[in-house]
C-alpha positions as CSV (number, residue, x, y, z in Angstrom):
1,X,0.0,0.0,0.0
2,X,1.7,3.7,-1.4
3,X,0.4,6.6,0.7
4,X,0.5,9.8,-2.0
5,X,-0.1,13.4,-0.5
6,X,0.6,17.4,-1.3
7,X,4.0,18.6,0.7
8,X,4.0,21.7,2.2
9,X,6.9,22.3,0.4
10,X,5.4,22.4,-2.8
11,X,2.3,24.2,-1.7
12,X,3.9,27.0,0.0
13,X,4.3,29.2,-2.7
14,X,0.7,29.1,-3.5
15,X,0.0,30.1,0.6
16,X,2.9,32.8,0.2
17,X,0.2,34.6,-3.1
18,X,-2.7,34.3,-1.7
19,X,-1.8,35.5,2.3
20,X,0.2,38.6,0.2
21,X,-2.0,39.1,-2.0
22,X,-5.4,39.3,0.5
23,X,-3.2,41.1,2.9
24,X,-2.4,43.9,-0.2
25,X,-6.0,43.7,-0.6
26,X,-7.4,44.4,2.4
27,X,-5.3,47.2,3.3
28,X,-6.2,48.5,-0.1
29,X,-9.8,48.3,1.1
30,X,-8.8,50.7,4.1
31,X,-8.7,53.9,1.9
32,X,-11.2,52.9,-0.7
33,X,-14.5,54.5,-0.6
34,X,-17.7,51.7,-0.3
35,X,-19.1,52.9,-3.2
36,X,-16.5,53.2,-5.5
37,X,-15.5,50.5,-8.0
38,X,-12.2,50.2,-6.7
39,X,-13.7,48.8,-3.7
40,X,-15.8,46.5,-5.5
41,X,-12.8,45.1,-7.3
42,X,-10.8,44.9,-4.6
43,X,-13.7,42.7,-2.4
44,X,-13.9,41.1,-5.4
45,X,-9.9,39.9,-5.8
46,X,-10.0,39.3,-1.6
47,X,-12.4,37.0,-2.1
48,X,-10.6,35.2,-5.3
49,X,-7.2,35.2,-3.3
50,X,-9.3,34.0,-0.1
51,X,-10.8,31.0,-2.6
52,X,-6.8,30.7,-3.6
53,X,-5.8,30.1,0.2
54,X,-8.8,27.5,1.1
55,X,-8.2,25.3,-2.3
56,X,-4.4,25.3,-1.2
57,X,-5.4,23.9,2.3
58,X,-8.0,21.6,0.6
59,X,-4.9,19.9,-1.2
60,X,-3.1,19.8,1.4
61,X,-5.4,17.6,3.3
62,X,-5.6,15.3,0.7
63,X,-4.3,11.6,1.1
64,X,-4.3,8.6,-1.8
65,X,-4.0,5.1,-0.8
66,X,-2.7,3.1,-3.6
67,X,-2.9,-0.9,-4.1
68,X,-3.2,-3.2,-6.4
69,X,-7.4,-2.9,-6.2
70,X,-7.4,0.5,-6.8
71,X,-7.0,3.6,-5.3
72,X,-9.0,5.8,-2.2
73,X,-9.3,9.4,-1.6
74,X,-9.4,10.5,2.0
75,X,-9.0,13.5,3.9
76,X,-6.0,13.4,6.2
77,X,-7.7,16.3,9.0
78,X,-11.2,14.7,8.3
79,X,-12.5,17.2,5.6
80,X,-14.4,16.3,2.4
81,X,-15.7,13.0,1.4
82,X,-13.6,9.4,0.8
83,X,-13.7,8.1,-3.0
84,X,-13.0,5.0,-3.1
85,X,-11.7,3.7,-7.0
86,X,-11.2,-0.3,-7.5
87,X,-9.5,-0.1,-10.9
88,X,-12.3,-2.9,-11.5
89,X,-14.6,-0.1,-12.0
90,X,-12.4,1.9,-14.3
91,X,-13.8,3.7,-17.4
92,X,-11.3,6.7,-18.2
93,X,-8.0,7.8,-17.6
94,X,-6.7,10.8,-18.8
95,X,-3.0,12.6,-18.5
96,X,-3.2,16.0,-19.4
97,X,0.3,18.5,-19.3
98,X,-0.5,22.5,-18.5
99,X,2.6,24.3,-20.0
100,X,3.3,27.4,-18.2
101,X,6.1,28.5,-20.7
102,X,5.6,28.8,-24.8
103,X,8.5,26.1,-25.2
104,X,6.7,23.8,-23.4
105,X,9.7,23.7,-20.9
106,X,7.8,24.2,-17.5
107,X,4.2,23.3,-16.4
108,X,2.4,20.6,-14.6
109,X,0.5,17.5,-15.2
110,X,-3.1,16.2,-14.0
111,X,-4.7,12.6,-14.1
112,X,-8.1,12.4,-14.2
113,X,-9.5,9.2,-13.1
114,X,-13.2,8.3,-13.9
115,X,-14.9,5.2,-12.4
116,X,-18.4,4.4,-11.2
117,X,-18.0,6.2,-7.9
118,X,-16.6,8.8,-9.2
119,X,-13.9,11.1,-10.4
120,X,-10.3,11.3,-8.8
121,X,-7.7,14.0,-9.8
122,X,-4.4,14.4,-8.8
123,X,-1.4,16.7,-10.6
124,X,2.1,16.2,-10.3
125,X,2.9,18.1,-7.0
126,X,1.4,15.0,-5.5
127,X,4.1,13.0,-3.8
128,X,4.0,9.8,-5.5
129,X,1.9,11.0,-8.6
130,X,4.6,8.9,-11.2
131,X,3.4,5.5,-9.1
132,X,0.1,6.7,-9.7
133,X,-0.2,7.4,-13.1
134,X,1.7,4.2,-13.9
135,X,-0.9,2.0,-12.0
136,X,-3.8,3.6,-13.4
137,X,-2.6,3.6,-16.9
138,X,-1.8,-0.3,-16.4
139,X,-5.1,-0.8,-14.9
140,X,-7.0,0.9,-18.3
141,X,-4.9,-1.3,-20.3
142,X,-5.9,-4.3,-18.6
143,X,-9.6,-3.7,-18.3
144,X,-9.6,-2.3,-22.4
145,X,-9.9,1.5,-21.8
146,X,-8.9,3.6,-24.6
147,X,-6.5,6.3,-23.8
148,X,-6.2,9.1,-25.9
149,X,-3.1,10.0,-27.9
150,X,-2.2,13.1,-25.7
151,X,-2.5,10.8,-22.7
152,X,-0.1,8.1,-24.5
153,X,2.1,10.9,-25.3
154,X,2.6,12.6,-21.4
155,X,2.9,9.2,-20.0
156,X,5.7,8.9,-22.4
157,X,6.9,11.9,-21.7
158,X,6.2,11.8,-17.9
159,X,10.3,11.1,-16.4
160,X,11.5,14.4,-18.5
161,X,8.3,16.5,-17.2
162,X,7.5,15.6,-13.6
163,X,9.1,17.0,-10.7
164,X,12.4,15.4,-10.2
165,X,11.3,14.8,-6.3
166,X,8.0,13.3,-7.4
167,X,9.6,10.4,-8.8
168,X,10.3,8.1,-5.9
């Protein structure tokens, strides 16, 4: 059994923008007036960068428990729902890469996998997520699932494009 999870260390920067960028916000809010637009915009952005902060420590709670039936979603602190996913139950897997650069050079990956209880999605700051991605690509071979050619491609691709401490 593989225990996957979200570091800290690879959700901090995400914390670091939205705690600066609510706090530049708020104090913004200070010395607007209540009816100006300024102050609309700016509740508006505190309430984005708020939405930024509570989707960080949503991941960060996250927890996947990998074995050879499949896969399970939990909540490590006891939030959200558990998804179980036997791979027997299996009906899509897809590997899509986000590039944050036009050369392609820097970006991040996420697996999507569908079953009948539901959908699971991971990216690649997920400790573990190589492991992952590997098992549920085996497991859609094995049942017959058709992958797509872009997922065929980033699973080909995915030792040059994951993060170098996400492939133990």
């Amino acid at each position: 059994m593989t225990r996957l999870y979200y570091p800290l260390s690879r959700l901090w920067p995400d914390y670091l923008r939205a705690g600066i960028g609510l706090a530049i916000c708020l104090g913004l809010l200070l010395f607007a007036s209540p009816q100006s637009v300024i102050f609309t915009l700016l509740v508006g952005l505190s309430l984005l960068l708020a939405w930024l902060g509570a989707i960080t420590v949503w991941r960060q709670q996250i927890e996947i428990t990998l074995d050879a039936s499949g896969a399970a979603r939990s909540g490590r602190w006891g939030l959200g729902r558990q998804l179980v996913m036997p791979w027997s139950g299996l009906r899509n897997v897809t590997l899509r890469y986000y590039s944050t650069r036009r050369d392609r050079s820097e970006g991040w990956l996420q697996l999507t996998i569908e079953g009948e209880q539901g959908i699971l999605r991971a990216d690649s700051d997920l400790i573990g997520f190589p492991v992952l991605v590997e098992q549920a690509i085996a497991a859609a071979t094995a049942r017959g699932v058709a992958l797509s050619e872009a997922t065929r491609l980033n699973a080909a691709r995915l030792p040059a494009i994951a993060p170098k401490d996400a492939r133990r």
